[in-house]
C-alpha positions as CSV (number, residue, x, y, z in Angstrom):
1,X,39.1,-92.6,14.9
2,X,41.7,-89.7,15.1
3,X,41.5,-87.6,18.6
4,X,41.6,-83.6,17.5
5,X,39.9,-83.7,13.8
6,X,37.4,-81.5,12.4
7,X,34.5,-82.3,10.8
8,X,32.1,-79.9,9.0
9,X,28.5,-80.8,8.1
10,X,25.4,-78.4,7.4
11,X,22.0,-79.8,7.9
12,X,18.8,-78.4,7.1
13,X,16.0,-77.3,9.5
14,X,18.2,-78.1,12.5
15,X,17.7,-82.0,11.9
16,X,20.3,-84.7,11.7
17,X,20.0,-87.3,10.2
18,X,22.0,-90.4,9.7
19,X,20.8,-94.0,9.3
20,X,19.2,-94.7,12.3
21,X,20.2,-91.8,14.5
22,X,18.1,-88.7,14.1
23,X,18.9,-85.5,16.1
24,X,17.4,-82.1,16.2
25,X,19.3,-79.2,17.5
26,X,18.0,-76.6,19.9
27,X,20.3,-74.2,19.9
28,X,22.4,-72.1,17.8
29,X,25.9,-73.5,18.5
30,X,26.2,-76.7,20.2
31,X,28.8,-79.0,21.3
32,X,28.4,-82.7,20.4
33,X,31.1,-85.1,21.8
34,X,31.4,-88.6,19.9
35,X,33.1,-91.1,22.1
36,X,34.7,-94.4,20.5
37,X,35.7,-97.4,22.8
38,X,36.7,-101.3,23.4
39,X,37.9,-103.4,25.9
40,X,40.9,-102.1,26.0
41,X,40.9,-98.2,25.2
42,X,38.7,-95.0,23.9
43,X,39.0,-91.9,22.0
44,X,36.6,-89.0,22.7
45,X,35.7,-86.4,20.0
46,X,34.4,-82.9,19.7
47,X,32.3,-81.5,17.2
48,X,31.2,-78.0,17.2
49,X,27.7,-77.9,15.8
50,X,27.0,-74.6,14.1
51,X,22.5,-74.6,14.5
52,X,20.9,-72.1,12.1
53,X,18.0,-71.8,9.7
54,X,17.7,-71.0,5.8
55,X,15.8,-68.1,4.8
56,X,12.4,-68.2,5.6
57,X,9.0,-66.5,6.2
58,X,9.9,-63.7,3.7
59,X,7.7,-61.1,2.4
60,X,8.6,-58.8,-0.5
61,X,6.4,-56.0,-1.5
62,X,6.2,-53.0,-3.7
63,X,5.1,-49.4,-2.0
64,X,2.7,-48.6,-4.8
65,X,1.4,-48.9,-8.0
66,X,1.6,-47.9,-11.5
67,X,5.1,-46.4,-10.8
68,X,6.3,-44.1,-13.8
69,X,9.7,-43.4,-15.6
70,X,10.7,-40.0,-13.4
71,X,10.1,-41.1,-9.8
72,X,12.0,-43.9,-8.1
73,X,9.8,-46.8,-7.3
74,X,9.9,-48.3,-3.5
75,X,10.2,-52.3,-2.7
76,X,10.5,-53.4,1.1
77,X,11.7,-56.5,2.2
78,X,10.2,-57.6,5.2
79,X,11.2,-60.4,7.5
80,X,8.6,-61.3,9.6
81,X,8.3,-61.7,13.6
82,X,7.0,-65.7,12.0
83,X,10.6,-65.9,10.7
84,X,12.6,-68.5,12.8
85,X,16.3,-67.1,14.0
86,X,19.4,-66.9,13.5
87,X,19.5,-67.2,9.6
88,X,23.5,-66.0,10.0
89,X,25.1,-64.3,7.1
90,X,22.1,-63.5,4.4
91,X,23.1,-62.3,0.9
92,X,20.3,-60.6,-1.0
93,X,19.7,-59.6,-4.5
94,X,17.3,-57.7,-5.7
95,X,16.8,-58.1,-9.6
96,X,14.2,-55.5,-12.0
97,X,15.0,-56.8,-14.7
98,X,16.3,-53.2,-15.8
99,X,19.5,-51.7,-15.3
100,X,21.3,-52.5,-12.3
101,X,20.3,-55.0,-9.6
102,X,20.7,-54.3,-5.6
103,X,23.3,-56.0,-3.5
104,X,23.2,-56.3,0.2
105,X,24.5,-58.4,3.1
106,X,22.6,-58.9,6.3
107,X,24.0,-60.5,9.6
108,X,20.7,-62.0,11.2
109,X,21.4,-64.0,14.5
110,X,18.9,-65.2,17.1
111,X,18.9,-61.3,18.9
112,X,17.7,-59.4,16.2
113,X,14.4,-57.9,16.7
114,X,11.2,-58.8,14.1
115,X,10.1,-57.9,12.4
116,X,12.5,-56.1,10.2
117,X,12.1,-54.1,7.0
118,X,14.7,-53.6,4.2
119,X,13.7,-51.3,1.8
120,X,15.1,-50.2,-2.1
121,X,13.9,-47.8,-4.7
122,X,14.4,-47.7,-8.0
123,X,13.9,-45.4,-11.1
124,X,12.9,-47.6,-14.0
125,X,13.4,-45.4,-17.2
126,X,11.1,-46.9,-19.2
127,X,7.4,-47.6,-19.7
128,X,6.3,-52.0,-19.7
129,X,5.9,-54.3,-17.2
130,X,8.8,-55.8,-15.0
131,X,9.5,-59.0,-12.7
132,X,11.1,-58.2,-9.9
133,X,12.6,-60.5,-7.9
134,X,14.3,-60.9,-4.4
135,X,17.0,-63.3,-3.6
136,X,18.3,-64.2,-0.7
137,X,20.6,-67.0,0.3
138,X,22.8,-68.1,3.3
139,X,24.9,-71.7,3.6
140,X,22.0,-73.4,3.8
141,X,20.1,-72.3,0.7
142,X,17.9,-69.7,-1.4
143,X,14.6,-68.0,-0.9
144,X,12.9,-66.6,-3.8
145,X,9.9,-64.2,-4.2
146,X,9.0,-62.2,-6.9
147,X,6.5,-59.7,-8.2
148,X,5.3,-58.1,-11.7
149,X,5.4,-54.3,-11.7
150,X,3.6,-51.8,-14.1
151,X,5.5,-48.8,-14.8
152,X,3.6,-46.4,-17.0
153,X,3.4,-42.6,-17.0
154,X,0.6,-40.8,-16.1
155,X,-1.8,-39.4,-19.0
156,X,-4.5,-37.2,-16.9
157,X,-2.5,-34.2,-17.5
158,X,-2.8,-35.1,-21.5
159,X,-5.0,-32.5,-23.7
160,X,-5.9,-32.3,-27.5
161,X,-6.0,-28.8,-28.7
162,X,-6.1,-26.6,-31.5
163,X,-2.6,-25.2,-32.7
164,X,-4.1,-22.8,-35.1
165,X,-7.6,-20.9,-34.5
166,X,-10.3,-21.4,-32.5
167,X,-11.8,-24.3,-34.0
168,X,-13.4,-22.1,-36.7
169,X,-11.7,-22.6,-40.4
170,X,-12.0,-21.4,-44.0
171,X,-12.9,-24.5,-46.4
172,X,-10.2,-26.2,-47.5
173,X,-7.5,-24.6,-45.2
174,X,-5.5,-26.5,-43.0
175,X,-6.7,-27.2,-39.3
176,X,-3.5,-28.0,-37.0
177,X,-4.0,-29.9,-33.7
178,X,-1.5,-31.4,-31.1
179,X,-1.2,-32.9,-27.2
180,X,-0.4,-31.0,-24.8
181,X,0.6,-32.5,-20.8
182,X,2.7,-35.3,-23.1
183,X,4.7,-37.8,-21.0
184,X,8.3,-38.9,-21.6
185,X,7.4,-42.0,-23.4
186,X,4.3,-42.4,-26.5
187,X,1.0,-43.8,-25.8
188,X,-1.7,-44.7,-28.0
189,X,-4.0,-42.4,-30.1
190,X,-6.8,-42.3,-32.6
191,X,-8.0,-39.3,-33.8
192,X,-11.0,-39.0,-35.5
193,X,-11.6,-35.7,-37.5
194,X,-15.2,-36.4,-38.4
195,X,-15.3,-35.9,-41.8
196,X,-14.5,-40.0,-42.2
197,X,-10.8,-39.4,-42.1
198,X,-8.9,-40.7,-39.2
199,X,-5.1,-40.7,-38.2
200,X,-3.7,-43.2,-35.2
201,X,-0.7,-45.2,-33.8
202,X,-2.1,-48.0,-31.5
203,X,1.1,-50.1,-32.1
204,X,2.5,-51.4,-28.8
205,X,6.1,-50.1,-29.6
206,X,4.5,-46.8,-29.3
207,X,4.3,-46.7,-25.8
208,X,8.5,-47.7,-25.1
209,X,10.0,-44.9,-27.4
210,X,10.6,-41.8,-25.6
211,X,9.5,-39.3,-28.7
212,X,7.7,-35.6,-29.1
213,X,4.9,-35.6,-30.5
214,X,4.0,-33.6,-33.7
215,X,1.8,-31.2,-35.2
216,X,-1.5,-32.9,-36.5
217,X,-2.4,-31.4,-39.7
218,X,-6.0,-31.7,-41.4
219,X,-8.0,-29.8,-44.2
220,X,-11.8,-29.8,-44.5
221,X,-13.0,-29.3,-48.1
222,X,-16.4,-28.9,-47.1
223,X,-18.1,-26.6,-44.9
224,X,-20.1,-27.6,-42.0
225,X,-20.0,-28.5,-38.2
226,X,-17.8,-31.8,-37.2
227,X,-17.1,-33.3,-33.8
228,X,-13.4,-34.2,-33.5
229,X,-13.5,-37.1,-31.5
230,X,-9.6,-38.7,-29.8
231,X,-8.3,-40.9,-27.6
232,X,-5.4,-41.7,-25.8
233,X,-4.3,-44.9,-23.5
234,X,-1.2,-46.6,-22.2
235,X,-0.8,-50.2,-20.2
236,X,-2.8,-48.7,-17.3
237,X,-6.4,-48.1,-17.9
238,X,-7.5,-45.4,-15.5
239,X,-4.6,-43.4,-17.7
240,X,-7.3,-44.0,-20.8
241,X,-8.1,-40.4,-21.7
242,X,-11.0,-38.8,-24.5
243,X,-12.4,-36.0,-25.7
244,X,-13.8,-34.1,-28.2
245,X,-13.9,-30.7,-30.1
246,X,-16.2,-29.0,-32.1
247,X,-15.1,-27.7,-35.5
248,X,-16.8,-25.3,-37.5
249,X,-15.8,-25.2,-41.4
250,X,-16.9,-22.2,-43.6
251,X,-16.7,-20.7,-47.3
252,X,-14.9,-17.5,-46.7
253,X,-16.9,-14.6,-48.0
254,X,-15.3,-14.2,-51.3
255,X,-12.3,-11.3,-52.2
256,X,-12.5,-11.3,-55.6
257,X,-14.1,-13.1,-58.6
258,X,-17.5,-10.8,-58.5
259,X,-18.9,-8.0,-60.1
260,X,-20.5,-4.7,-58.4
261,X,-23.1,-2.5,-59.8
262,X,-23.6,0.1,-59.6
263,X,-20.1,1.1,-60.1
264,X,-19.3,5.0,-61.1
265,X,-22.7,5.2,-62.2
266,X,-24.5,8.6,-62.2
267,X,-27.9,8.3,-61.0
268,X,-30.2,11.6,-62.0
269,X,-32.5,12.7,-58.9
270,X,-35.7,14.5,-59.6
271,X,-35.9,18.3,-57.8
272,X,-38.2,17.3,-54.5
273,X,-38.6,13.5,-54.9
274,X,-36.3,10.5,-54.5
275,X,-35.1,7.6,-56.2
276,X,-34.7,3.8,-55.0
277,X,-31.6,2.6,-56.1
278,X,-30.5,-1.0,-56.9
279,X,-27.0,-1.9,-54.8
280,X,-25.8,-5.6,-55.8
281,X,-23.1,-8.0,-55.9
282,X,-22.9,-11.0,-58.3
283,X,-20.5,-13.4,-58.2
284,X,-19.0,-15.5,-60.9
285,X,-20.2,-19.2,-61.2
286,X,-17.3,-21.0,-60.1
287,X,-17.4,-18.6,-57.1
288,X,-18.4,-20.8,-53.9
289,X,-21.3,-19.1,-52.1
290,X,-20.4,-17.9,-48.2
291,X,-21.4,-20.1,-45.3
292,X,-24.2,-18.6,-43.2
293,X,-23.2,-14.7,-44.2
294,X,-24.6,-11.5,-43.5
295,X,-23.9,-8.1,-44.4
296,X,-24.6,-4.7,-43.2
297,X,-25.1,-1.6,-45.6
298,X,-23.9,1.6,-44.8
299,X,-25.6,4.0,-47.6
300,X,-23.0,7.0,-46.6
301,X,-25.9,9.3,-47.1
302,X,-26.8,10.1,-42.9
303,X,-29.3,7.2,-42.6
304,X,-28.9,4.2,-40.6
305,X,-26.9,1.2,-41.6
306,X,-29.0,-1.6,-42.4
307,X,-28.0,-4.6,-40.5
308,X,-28.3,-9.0,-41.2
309,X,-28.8,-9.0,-44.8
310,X,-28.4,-12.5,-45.9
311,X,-25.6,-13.2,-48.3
312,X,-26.8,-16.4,-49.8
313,X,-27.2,-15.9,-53.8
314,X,-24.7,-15.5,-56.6
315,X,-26.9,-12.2,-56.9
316,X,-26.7,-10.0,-53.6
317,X,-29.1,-7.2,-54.0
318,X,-30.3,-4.5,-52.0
319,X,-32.2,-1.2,-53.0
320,X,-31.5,2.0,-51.3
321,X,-33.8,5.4,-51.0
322,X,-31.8,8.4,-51.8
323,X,-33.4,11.6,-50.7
324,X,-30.6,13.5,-51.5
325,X,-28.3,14.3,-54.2
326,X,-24.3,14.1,-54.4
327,X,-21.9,11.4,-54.5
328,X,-22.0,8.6,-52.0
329,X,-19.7,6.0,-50.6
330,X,-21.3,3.0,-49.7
331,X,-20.5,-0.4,-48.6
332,X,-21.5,-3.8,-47.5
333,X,-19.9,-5.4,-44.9
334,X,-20.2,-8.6,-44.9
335,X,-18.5,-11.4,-42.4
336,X,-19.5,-15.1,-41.5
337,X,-17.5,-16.8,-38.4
338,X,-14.2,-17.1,-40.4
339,X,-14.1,-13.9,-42.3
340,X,-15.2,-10.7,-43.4
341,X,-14.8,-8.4,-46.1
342,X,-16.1,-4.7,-47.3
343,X,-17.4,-4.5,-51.1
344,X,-17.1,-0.4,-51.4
345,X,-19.7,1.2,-54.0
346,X,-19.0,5.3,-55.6
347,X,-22.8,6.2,-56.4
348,X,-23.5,9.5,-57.7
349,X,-27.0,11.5,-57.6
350,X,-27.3,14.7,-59.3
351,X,-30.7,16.9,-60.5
352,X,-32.4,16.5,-63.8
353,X,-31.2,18.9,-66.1
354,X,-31.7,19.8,-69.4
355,X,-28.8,17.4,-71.0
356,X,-31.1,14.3,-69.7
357,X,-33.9,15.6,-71.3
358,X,-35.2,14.2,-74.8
359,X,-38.5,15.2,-76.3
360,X,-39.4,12.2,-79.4
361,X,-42.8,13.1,-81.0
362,X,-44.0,10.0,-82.2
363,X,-47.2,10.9,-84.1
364,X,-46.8,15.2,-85.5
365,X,-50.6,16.7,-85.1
366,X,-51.9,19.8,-84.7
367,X,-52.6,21.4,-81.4
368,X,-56.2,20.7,-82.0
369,X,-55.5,16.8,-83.1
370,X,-57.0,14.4,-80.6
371,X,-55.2,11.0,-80.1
């Protein structure tokens, strides 16, 4: 043996081992002295013995969760009063798996006071789940611990809403919808108009493509009531969000393709009596009736409008009592939920006189002649 050598060994959990000698160390630096002899001389050897543990009794947690693509999310790295001192010179890595890891070196000898928290955030920029994974390793060896995170953005604030209207449409126009409250990154939709048309995306790809939204465009050729039903959900399933709007489709009250009567007619008026008058409106065949219409008629002679007369015939008719003669401008007003429009009458009422008179004897007799 060679006086004044240096040897360097590392054993784990403080044990030595070697054939039939077994040793556990006690403290964190010790001096062992290996003496060598015969009959005739010995040599004396010292080894410094540096006593110190692996990572242990670790505990790596996340602060809370679903965390979402704007806010940094918070791990902590605890370890423990249970964790047995000194561990020495610790280097830890803390992998997302997304974008850059964390690097850090702790010094942890037998005075350090447990337990004692690391902690690291992190902004993870997309929506998915993640394995995240602490790594820490001295001389001695590694300590591992991981743990799967959700990161998805928050759908309460999410709406559905009209674009255009309120909810009310004219047959065979178009009804535009869209989400409101939208996150940075897609979710999954259906959208079901209620008519037995339905539009979604429930791909998963969806929900890891930061996107705006569009305009959701849909025309009802028939009138009547639907409920718009929708839903919309990401990776977390108290995001999942529904609803539902009421849509009411109508046939406009038609602007043209009708005829009115009377129109410019003269109607004679006998002197102290009155004549009922026939006001109508009748629309061509290919002409689609109004949906739930009502009119009002204003005769434009001093009497009172008369009000909810029901538009519901390719013949509209209403009769009107004149009491007095001249020339009158009346209307019907007629409107449903989605629109309106004034048919506008000129009816003229003048006195008998002699130029609508006609006497036609049919049978010449003599005043004394009995029929």
């Amino acid at each position: 043996m060679e006086a004044n050598t240096t040897i360097t060994y590392s054993y784990l959990n403080q044990e030595f081992s070697n054939g039939t000698l077994n040793y556990t160390f006690l403290r964190p630096k010790m001096n062992v002295y290996v003496t060598a002899s015969n009959r005739v001389s010995s040599v004396t050897q010292s080894i410094v013995v540096d006593v110190f543990f692996k990572p242990n009794n670790i505990n790596f947690t996340v602060a809370s969760m679903p965390g979402n693509t704007t806010s940094p999310l918070l791990f902590y790295l605890e370890f423990m009063s249970s964790a047995k001192l000194p561990m020495k010179t610790v280097n830890i890595t803390i992998d997302y798996s997304h974008g850059s890891n964390a690097f850090e070196t702790r010094y942890l000898n037998d005075t350090i006071v447990l337990p004692l928290i690391n902690s690291y955030s992190h902004i993870f920029d997309m929506q998915g789940l993640f394995m995240v994974s602490a790594c820490l390793r001295n001389h001695l060896g590694d300590y591992n611990q991981s743990i799967e995170i959700a990161v998805w953005d928050s759908l309460i604030p999410l709406k559905f809403i009209v674009v255009n209207g309120s909810g009310k449409y004219i047959t065979n126009t178009t009804a535009s919808f869209e989400f409101t409250g939208v996150p940075n990154f897609g979710f999954k939709y259906t959208i079901n108009y209620g008519d037995g048309t339905m539009t979604s995306n429930t791909t998963d790809s969806i929900m890891y493509v930061n996107y705006g939204l569009t305009t959701f465009n849909h025309v009802y050729s028939t009138a009547g009531v639907y409920t718009l039903r929708w839903t919309a959900y990401n990776g977390h399933s108290p995001y999942n969000r529904t609803g539902r709007i009421t849509i009411l489709v109508q046939n406009r009250v038609p602007t043209d393709g009708y005829t009115l009567a009377p129109d410019n007619k003269k109607y004679p008026w006998l002197n102290l009596q009155t004549i009922s008058i026939p006001v109508n409106i009748t629309l061509n065949s290919s002409v689609h009736l109004p949906t739930n219409a009502t009119c009002v008629f204003d005769p434009d002679d001093g009497n009172t409008s008369v009000h909810r007369l029901v538009y519901d015939s390719h013949f509209f008719n209403h009769n009107h009592m004149y009491r007095d003669e001249g020339i009158f401008n009346a209307s019907f007003n007629c409107s449903n939920e989605v629109s309106w429009y004034i048919y506008e009458y000129s009816i003229e009422v003048v006195k008998y006189n002699a130029s609508f008179l006609s006497v036609i004897f049919e049978h010449p007799c003599s005043l004394k002649c009995v029929r």
